[in-house]
Wavefront OBJ file of the C-alpha trace (Angstrom):
o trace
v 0.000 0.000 0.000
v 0.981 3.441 -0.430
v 0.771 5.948 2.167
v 0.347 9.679 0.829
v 0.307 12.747 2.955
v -1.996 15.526 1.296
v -1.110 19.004 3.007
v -4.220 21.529 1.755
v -6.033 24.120 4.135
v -8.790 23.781 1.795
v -11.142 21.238 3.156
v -13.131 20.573 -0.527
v -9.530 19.141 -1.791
v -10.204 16.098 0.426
v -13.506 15.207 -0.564
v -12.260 15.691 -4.064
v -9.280 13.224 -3.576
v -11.437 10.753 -1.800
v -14.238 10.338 -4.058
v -11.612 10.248 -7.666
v -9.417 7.661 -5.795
v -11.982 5.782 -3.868
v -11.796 2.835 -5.768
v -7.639 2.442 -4.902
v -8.716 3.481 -1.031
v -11.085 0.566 -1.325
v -8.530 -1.586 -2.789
v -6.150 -0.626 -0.250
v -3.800 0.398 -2.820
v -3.468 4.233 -1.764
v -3.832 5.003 2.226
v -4.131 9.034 2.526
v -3.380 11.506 5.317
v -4.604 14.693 5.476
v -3.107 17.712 6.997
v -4.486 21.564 7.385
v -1.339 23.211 6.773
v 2.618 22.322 6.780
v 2.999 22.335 10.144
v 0.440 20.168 10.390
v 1.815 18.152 7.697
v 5.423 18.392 9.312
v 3.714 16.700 12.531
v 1.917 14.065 10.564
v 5.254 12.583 8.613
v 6.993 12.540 11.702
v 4.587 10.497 12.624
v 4.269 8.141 9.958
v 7.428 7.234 8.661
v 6.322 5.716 5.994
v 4.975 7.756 3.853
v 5.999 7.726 0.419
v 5.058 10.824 -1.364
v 3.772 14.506 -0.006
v 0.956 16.766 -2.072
v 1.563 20.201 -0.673
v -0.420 23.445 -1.578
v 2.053 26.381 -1.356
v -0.248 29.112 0.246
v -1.368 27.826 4.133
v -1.207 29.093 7.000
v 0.804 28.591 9.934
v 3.704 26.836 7.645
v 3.449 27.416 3.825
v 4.088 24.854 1.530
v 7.887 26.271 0.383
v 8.891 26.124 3.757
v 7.239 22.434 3.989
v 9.832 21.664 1.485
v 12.845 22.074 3.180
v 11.731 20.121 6.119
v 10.799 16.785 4.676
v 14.249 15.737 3.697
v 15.285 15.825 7.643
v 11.759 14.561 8.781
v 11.617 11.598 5.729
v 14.547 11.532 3.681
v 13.272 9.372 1.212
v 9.551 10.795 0.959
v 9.198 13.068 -2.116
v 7.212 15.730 -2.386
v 5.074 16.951 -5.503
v 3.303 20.838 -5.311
v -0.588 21.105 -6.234
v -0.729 24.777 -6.197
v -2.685 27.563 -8.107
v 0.802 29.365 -7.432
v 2.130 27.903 -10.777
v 4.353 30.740 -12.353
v 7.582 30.243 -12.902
v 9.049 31.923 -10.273
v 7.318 29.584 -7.815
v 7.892 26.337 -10.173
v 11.395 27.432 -9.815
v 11.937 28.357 -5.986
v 9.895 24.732 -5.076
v 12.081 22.588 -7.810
v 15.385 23.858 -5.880
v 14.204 23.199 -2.543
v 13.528 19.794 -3.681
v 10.155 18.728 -5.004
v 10.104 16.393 -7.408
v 7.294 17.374 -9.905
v 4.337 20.330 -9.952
v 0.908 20.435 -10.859
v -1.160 23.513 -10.832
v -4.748 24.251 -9.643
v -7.498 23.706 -10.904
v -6.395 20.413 -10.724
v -6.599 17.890 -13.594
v -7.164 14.424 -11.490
v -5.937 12.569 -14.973
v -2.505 14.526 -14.995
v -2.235 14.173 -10.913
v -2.709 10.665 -10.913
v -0.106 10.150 -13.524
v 2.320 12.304 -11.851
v 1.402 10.480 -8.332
v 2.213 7.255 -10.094
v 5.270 8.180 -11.059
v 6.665 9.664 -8.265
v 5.248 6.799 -6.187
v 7.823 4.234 -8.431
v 10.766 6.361 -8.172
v 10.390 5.920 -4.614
v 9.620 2.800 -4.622
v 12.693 1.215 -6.244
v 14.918 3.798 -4.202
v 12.977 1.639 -1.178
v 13.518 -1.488 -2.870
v 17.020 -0.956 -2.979
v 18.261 -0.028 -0.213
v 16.134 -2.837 1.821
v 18.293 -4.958 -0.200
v 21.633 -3.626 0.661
v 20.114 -3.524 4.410
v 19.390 -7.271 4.259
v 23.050 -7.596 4.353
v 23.535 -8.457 7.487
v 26.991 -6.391 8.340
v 24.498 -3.267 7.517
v 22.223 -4.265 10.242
v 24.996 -5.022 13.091
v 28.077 -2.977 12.532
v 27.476 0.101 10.756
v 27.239 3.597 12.784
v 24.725 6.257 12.890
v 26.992 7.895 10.535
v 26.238 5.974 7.603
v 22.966 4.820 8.597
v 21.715 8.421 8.502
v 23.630 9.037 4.745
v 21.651 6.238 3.374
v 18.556 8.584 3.490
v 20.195 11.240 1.637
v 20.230 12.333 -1.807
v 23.959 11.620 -2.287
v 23.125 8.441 -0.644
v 21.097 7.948 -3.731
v 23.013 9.050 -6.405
v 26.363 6.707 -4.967
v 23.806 3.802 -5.783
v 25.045 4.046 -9.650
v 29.189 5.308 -8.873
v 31.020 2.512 -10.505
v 35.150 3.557 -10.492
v 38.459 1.570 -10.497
v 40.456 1.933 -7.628
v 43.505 0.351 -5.681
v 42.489 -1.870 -2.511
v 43.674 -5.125 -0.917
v 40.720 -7.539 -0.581
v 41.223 -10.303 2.028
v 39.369 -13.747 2.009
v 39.295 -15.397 5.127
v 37.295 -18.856 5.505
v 36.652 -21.236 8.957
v 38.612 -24.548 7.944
v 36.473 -27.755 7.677
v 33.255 -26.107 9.083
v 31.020 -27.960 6.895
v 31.414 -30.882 9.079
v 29.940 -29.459 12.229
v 27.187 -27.997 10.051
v 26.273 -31.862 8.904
v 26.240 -32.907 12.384
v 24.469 -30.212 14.336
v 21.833 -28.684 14.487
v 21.068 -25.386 12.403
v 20.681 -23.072 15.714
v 23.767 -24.154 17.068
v 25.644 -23.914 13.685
v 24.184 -20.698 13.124
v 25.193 -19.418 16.516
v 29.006 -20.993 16.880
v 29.439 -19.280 13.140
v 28.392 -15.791 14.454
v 30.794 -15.907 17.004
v 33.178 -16.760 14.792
v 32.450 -13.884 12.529
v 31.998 -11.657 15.294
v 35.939 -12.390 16.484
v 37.061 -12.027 12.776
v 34.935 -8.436 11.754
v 36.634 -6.772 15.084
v 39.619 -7.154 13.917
v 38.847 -6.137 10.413
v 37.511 -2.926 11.694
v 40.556 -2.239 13.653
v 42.323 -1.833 10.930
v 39.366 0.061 8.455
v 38.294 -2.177 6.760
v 34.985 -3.019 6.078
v 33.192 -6.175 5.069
v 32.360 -6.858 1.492
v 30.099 -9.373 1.883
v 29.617 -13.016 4.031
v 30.025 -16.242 1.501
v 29.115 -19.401 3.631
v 31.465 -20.065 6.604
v 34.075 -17.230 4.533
v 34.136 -13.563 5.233
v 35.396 -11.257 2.196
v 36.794 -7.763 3.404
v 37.768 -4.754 1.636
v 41.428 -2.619 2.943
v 41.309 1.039 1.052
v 43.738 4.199 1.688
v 46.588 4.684 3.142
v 48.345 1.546 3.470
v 45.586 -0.421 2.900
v 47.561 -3.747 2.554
v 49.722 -3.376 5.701
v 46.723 -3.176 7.464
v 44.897 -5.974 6.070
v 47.838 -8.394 6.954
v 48.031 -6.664 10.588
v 43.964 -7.630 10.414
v 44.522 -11.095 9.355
v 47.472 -12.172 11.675
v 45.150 -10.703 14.431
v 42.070 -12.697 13.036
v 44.437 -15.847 12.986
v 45.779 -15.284 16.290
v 42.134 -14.831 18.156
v 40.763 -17.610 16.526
v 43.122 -20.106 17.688
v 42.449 -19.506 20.557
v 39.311 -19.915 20.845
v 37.975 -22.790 23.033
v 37.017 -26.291 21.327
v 33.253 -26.222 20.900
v 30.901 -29.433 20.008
v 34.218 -31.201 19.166
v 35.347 -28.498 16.485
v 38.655 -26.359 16.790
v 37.841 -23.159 14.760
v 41.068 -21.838 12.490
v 41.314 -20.283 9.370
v 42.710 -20.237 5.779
v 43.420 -16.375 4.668
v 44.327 -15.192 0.957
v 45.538 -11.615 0.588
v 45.924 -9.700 -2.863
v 46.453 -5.989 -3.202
v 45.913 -3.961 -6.206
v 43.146 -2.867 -9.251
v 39.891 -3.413 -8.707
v 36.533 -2.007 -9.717
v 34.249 -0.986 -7.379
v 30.368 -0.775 -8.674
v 26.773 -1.921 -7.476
v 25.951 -5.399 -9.101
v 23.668 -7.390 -9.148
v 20.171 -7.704 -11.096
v 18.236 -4.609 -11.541
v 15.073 -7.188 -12.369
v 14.898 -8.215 -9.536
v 15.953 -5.293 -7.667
v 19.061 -7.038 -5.880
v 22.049 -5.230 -6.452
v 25.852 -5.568 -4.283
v 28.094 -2.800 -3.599
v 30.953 -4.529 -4.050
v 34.594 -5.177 -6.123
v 35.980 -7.610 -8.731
v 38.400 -8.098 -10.831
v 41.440 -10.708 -11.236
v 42.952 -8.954 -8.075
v 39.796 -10.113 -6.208
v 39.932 -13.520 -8.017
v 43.592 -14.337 -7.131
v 42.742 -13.495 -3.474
v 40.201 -15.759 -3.697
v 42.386 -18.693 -5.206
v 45.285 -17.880 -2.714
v 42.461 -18.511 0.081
v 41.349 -22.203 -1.457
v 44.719 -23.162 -1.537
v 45.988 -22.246 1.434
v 46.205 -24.484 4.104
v 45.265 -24.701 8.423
v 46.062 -21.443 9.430
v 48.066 -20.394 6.627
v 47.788 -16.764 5.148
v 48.868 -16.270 1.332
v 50.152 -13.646 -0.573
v 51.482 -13.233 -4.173
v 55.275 -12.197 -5.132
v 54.083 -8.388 -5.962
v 52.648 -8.344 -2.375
v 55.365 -9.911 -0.527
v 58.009 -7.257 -2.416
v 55.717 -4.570 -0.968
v 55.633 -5.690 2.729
v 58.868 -7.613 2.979
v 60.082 -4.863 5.205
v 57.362 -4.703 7.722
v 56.305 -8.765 7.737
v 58.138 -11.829 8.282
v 57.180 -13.871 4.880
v 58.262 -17.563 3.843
v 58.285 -18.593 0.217
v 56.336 -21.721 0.036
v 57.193 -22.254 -3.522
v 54.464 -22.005 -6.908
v 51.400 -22.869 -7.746
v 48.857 -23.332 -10.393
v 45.774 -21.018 -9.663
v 42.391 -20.898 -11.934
v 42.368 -19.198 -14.945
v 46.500 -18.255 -14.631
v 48.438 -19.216 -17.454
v 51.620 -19.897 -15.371
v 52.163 -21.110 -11.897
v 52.037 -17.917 -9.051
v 55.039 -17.669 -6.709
v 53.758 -18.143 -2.965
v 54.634 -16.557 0.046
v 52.954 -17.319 3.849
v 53.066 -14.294 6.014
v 54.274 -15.402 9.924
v 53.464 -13.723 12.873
l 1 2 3 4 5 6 7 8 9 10 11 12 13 14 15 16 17 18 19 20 21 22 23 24 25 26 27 28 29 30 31 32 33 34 35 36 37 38 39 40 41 42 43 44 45 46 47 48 49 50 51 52 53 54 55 56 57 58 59 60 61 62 63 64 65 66 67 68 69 70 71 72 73 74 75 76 77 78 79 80 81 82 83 84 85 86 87 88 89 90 91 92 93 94 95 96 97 98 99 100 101 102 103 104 105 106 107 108 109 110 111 112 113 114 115 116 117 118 119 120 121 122 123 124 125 126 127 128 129 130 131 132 133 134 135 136 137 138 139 140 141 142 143 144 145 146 147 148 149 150 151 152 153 154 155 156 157 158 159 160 161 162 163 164 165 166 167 168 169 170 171 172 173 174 175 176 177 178 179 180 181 182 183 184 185 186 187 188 189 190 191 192 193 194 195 196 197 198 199 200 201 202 203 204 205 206 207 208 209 210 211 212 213 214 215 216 217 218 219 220 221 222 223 224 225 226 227 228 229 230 231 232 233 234 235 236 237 238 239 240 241 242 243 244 245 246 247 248 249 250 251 252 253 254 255 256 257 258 259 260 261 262 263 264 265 266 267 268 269 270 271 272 273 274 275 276 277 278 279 280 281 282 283 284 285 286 287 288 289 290 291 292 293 294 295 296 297 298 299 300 301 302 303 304 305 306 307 308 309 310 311 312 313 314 315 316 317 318 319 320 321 322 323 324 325 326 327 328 329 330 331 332 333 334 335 336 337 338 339 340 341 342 343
């Protein structure tokens, strides 16, 4: 259902709306919400936070409809608001486009032309909804991020970072629980469930020690994401950690938790992807730097944590490294030089 807020001091506007769009009220496909002025209407989408669009005369009392304007994006972020007004020169078109409302119709209304513009403000907010529920069903989103980010999600730049795709330099870490399949075949799903958040919880700490953040959970594997300054320093310095804590954690329903950790550093792109059918789409990098990380992981072994040659000759000053001799990853014409990073 969608919930529109119809701010109008003149009382005839609501009978109007009602009887033209009684059939979708009856259908519960439009729920409306009527306020005498913009105060009024200030009050009522504070109150009802979802609402998805805002009609808004621009001459009321109390709090006119211009003013109304520049309070919804702090009261709703993602509500939009479109003017019904008999207001409709230019100057006026103008002054309520800048202060954010998406479209304008002018009085005496044509129901035909509102309805049309209602519908299609009601799907641009829609799939900006759609979206980011499915970034927030990610669960990192819903446990570690900060009010910070939380509250740029429900801004406009918020929205238009949904489409920034770039190439950048990063270090992406893979980082996967050894052999945890096993206790997943013999327990049951609540316990499983619970013994690999704890896991998860030791290992995403660490990675936000050091700034990372957390691409994206893969089974019983964790994929993070090192940018900026020394970016693959501190992914090591996050791994080692991550290796180090989860040794030492306790036995539990006869399994000993450790990890196997594959490190590559270098160029990446960075985009949302996904399908925009189905209105699924992952912030998130790839590219063969992301690839070879990934390879490094699956053939590293029991607490073992991989890098390539071009990574070890860029930390062999700060990390004690082993060569552990060459081997033959996916999709790479010749055999990669090895090298296991020690505490």
């Amino acid at each position: 259902m969608t919930k529109i807020l119809v701010a109008d001091d003149e009382k005839d506007l609501e009978t109007l709306i009602r009887q033209k769009f009684r059939q979708k009220i009856r259908e519960h496909q439009f729920e409306f919400i009527f306020a005498i002025n913009g105060q009024d209407a200030l009050d009522k989408l504070k109150a009802h936070q979802d609402i998805d669009i805002v009609l808004s005369d621009i001459n009321m009392p109390e709090m006119d409809g211009l003013t109304l304007l520049t309070k919804i994006p702090e009261a709703s972020p993602l509500t939009k608001a479109v003017m019904v007004s008999a207001y409709g020169d230019m100057d006026n078109i103008r002054i309520a486009m800048n202060r954010g409302a998406f479209d304008f119709v002018t009085k005496p209304v044509n129901f035909d032309d509102l309805e049309l513009t209602m519908e299609k403000t009601i799907k641009y907010v829609k799939q900006i909804r759609e979206t980011l529920q499915a970034i927030k069903e990610n669960n990192i989103l819903k446990m570690y991020v900060d009010e910070n980010v939380l509250s740029f999600m429900g801004t406009r730049e918020f929205e238009n970072s949904l489409t920034d795709n770039e190439t950048l330099e990063a270090t992406v870490a893979f980082i996967d629980i050894c052999s945890f399949t096993t206790i997943s075949e013999k327990e049951s799903p609540d316990t499983v469930v619970k013994m690999l958040n704890r896991y998860f919880d030791v290992m995403v700490k660490e990675i936000i020690a050091q700034n990372g953040t957390i691409d994206k959970f893969i089974g019983d594997c964790i994929m993070a994401i090192f940018k900026g300054e020394f970016h693959l320093d501190r992914a090591i310095e996050a791994c080692l950690a991550i290796k180090n804590s989860i040794i030492t954690l306790p036995e539990e329903n006869g399994f000993k938790p450790n990890v196997s950790i594959g490190i590559n550093s270098g160029e990446m792109i960075s985009g949302n992807i996904g399908s925009v059918t189905l209105k699924r789409l992952d912030f998130t990098v790839i590219g063969d730097t992301v690839n070879t990380a990934q390879r490094l992981q699956g053939v590293a072994g029991q607490n073992q944590l991989l890098i390539t040659q071009s990574c070890y000759n860029k930390v062999k000053e700060s990390f004690n490294c082993k060569p552990i001799g060459n081997a033959a990853l996916k999709n790479k014409l010749e055999e990669v030089a090895l090298f296991e990073v020690l505490n």
